[in-house]
N, C-alpha and C positions, 0 to 999 in steps of 0.2 A: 531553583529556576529550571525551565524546560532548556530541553539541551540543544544548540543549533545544527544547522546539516552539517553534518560532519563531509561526507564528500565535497562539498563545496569547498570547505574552511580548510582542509586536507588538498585540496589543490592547490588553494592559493597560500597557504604554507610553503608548496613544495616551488612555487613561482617565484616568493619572496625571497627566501631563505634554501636554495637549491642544495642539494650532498653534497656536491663542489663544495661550495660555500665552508657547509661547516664539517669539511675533512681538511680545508687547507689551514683552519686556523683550529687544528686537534694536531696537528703534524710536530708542534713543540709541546705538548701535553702529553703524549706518549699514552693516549688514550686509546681503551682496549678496542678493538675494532672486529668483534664476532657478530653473535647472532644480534645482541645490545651492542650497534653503532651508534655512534653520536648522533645520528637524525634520527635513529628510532626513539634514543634515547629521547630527548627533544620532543619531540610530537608527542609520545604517551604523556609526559608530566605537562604538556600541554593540555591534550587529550581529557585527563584527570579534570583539570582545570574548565570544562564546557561542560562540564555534566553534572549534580550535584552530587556526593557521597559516591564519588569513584573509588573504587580501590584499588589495593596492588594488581588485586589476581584478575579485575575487568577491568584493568589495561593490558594483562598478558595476555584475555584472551582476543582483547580487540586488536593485537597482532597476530595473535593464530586462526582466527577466525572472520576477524572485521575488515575493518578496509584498509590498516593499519599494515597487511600486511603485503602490499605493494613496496614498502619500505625497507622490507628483507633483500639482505646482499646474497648474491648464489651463495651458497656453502652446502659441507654435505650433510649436516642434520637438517637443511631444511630440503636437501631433494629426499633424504629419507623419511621424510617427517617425523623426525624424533625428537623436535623442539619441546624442552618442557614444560609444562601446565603450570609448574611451582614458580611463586615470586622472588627466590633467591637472587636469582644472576640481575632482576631488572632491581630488584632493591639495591645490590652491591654496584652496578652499575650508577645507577642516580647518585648514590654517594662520591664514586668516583668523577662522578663527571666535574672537567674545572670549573669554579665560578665565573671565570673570564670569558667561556664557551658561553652561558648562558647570557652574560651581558653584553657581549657582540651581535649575539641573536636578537636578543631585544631590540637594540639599536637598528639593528641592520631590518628586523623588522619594520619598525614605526619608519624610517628611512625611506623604504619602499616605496609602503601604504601613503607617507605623506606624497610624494611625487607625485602619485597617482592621482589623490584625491584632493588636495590642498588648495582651498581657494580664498584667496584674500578677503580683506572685508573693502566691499565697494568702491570709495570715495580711497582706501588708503594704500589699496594694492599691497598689504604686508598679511602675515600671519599674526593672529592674536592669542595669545595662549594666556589660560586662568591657570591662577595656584591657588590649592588649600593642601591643609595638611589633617592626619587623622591618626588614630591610635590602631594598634591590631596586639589581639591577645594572643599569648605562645603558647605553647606544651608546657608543663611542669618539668624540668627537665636540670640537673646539677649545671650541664654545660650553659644553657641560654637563663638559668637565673641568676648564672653570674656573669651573662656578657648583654643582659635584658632586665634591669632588677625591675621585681615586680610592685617596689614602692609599698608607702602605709600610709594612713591617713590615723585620725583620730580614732578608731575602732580597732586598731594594732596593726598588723603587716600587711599583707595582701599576698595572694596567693600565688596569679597566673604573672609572669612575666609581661612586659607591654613593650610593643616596638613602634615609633613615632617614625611615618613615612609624610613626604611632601610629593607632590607631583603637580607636572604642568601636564592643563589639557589643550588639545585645539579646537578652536569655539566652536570653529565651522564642521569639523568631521566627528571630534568629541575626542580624536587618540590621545591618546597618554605617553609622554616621552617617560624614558627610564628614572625612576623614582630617587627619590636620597633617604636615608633612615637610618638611627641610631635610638638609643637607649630614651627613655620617656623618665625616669625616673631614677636616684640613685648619683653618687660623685661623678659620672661620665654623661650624664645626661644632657643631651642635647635642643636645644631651641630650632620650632621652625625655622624663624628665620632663618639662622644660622644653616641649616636644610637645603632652605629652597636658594642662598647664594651658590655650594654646592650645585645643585640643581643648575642654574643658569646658564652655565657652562653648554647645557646642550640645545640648548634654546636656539635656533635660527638666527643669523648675525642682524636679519631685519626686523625680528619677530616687536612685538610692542606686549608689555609685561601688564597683565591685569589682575589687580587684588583688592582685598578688603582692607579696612581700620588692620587689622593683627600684623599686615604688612606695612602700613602705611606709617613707618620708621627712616630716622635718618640712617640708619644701616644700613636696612634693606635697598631704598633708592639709591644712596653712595653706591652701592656693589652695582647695582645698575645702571648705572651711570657709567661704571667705571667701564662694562661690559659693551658700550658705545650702544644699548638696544633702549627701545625706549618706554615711557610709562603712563600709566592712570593708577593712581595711587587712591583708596578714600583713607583721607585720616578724621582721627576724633577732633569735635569740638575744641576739645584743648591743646590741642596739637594745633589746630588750624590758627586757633585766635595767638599761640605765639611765636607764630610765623608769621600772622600780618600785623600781628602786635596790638591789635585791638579785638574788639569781637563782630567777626566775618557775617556782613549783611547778604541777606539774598539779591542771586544779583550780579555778584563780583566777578569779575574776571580780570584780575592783576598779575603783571610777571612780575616775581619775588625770585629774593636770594637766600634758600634756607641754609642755616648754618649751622653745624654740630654744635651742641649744650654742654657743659660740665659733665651732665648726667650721661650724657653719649658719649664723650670723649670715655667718661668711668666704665660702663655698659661696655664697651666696645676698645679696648687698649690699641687696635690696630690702626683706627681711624686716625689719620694725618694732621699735626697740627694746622687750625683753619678749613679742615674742610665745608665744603659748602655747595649748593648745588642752585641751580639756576631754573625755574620753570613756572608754570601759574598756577595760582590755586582759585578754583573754582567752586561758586556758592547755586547748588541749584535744589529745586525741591524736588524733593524723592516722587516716583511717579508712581509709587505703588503705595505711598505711605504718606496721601494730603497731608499739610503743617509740617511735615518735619523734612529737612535739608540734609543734600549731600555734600560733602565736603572733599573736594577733588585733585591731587597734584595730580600734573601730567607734564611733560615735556612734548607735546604733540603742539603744532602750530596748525589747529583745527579750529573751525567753529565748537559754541557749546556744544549746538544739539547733536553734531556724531558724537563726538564725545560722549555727551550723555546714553548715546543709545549703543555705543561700546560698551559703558558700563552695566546698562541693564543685562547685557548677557551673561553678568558673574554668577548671579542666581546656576546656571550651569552647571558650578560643579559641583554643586549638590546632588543633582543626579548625578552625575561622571559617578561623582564616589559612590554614590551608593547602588548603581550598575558592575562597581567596579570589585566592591565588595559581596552583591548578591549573585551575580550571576557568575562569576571567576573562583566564588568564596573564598576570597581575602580572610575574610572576619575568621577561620577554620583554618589555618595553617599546620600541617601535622606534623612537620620534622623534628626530630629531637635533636638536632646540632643546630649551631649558629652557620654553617657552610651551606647545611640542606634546605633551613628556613629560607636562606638570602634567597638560594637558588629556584626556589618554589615561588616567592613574590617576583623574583625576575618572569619568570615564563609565564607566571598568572599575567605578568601585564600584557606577554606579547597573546595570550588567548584575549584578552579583552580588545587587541587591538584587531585582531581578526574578527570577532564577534562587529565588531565597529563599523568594518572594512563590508559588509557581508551588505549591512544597514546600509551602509553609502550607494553601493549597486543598485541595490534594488528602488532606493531613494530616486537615486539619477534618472534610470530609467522610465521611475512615471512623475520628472520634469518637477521634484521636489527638492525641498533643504532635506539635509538626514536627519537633526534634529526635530522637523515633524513628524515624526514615526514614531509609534509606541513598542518600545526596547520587549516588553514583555508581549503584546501583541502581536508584532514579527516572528519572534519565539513562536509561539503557539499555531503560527500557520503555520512555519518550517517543519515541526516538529511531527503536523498531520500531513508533511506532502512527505516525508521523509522515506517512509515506507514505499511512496509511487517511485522515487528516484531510485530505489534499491532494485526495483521490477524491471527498471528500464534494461531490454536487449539489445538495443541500437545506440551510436552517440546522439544519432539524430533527436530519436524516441526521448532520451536523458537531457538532452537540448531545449525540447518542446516540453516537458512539462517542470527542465527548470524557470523556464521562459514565464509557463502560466503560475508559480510558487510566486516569481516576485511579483507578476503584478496582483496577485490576492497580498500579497506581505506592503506591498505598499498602499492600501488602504486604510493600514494603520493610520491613518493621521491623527496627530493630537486636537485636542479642538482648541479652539481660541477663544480663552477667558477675558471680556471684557470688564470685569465687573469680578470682585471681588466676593469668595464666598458667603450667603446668606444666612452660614449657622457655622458658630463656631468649633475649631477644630477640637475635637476630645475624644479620649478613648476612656472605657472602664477600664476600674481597678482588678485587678487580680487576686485571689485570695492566696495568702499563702499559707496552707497545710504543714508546711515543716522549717523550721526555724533553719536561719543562715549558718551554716557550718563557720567556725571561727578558727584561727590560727593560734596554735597554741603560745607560738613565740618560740625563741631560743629556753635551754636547759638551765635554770641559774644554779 
């Protein structure tokens, strides 16, 4: 992906998450504080994170040379300029940095940006936040293939490690609260679900919870429930017809009393004898998919149609993730410990949430939603004005043509699909010249 302005994103970095900030919560981490301070630190493995195939040595030099290095504390290697060029100190440094440092910063990130830019959905004056969950491939690495097994199917072992993360987005800005993840495969292996209860936790005490069928478990809603926040659940067919006990006509709009099963009390050992939950379930037809019906709990005392048109925004985080993945490169995490990976998915988030933050601005200002803008088209302007902002010799001069960057970046707008594509979606097949490498297995 093209990389966004970095000046920009680099200011409001230093807005969000000030060196105050994150020197008072390094002050019981006895974290090293040279020329590699914790905000330098910070910012580069964010840094990394906006740009594709960043590496060690062009993040050292985009402190010595970039804009990076406004973020340098006096000392005297750098009034002498004898700062070294080698990626030693920033490698041993990222190592060292605590994981607790980088998940404050997240938080304290999306924290910000929501304040800022957080605006409810119409008729309900709350935030709405979608879940999904998705896989991400590791390093091959002794340590994370035994704290990330990489699983086997019927073709024998499998090779790369896999880490299974959930994340809530906000509808309206698109940010990413801090992620939950564990092991995908293997005796510690853990279920979304299980994830995204985890997850809830930092949810807004008003937020309203929105997922698909994968959610739409007596679990998951219990845990939600419990959390006092509320829901739109879609469950399956089958799940729906025995909750109402028959099979759900279009149409319905009934309060029901769903109740844990045998099979969820088994599923789920935590669950309370009797538990039960209280809410409607609704029958309506999918708006994108003639003949076939959605299937809805909710605890919301709404009309269908918001309801209904709550839900259409789940589609959503399909992009989130896959914004979140391409442009942040999620799907490429490089570290070979389980402490450096975490730390690296923490700070890809808070770059995506800046990247997000960037969208919203320039949205606001030409009188749009941020979701109608094109994530890779805004790229593309930014990335040609980016050179003009470098030029600028005045703030005024840096003012004016960031001025005219966003309203060229807000003409991204998506267009509006009324109608359904005319040829179905396909791609070719690929040849493939050289046969799948296989695993040997263990030594018998």
């Amino acid at each position: 992906m093209i990389s966004p302005d970095e000046h920009q994103l680099l200011c409001l970095f230093q807005k969000v998450a000030p060196a105050s900030f994150l020197e008072d919560i390094c002050q019981d981490y006895h974290f090293r504080q040279g020329v590699y301070s914790v905000v330098v630190v910070v910012w580069l493995m964010i840094w990394q994170r906006l740009g594709s195939r960043r590496s060690l040595a062009a993040a050292v030099q985009c402190l010595l040379q970039g804009s990076a290095g406004v973020l340098l504390q006096p000392c005297k290697r750098r009034e002498q300029d004898k700062i070294s060029a080698a990626t030693g100190g920033y490698c041993q440094a990222r190592q060292k940095l605590p994981k607790q440092v980088a998940t404050e910063v997240t938080d304290r990130i999306v924290e910000q940006l929501r304040s800022q830019m957080q605006e409810g959905w119409p008729d309900l004056h709350r935030p709405i936040f979608l879940i999904d969950g998705s896989s991400l491939p590791l390093a091959h690495t002794p340590e994370l293939v035994q704290g990330f097994s990489p699983g086997h199917n019927q073709y024998g072992a499998n090779h790369w490690p896999v880490m299974r993360i959930v994340v809530f987005h906000d509808v309206s800005s698109g940010l990413a609260l801090r992620p939950s993840w564990g092991p995908m495969y293997g005796k510690p292996a853990v279920s979304e679900q299980a994830l995204a209860e985890q997850a809830l936790q930092r949810l807004p005490e008003d937020a309203v919870v929105l997922a698909d069928c994968n959610f739409g478990i007596f679990a998951f809603a219990w845990a939600v429930q419990q959390s006092r926040r509320a829901m739109i659940l879609r469950l399956t067919l089958e799940r729906a017809r025995k909750i109402l006990g028959a099979t759900p006509q279009p149409g319905i709009d009934r309060k029901l009393v769903w109740t844990a099963s045998a099979w969820d009390h088994k599923a789920h050992p935590a669950l309370p004898s009797g538990a039960s939950l209280e809410g409607r379930l609704l029958v309506c037809e999918n708006p994108s998919r003639p003949g076939q019906f959605l299937y809805l709990w909710t605890s919301l005392d709404l009309p269908v149609e918001p309801i209904l048109d709550m839900y259409k925004l789940r589609w959503n985080i399909e992009t989130d993730l896959r914004s979140l993945k391409r442009t942040v490169g999620l799907q490429q995490l490089r570290g070979q410990s389980v402490d450096l990976v975490e730390k690296e998915l923490l700070l890809a988030i808070s770059a995506y949430n800046l990247v997000r933050a960037v969208m919203c601005l320039a949205a606001r200002r030409a009188g749009l939603e941020p979701r109608r803008l094109s994530f890779s088209f805004v790229q593309t302007v930014v990335e040609a004005g980016l050179p003009g902002l470098d030029r600028a010799t005045t703030d005024r001069e840096y003012q004016q043509r960031l001025e005219r960057l966003l309203r060229y970046a807000a003409q991204g707008k998506l267009p509006k699909r009324s109608r359904q594509r005319s040829y179905p979606r396909e791609v070719w097949r690929h040849n493939q010249p050289f046969p799948w490498r296989k695993s040997k297995g263990p030594a018998q």
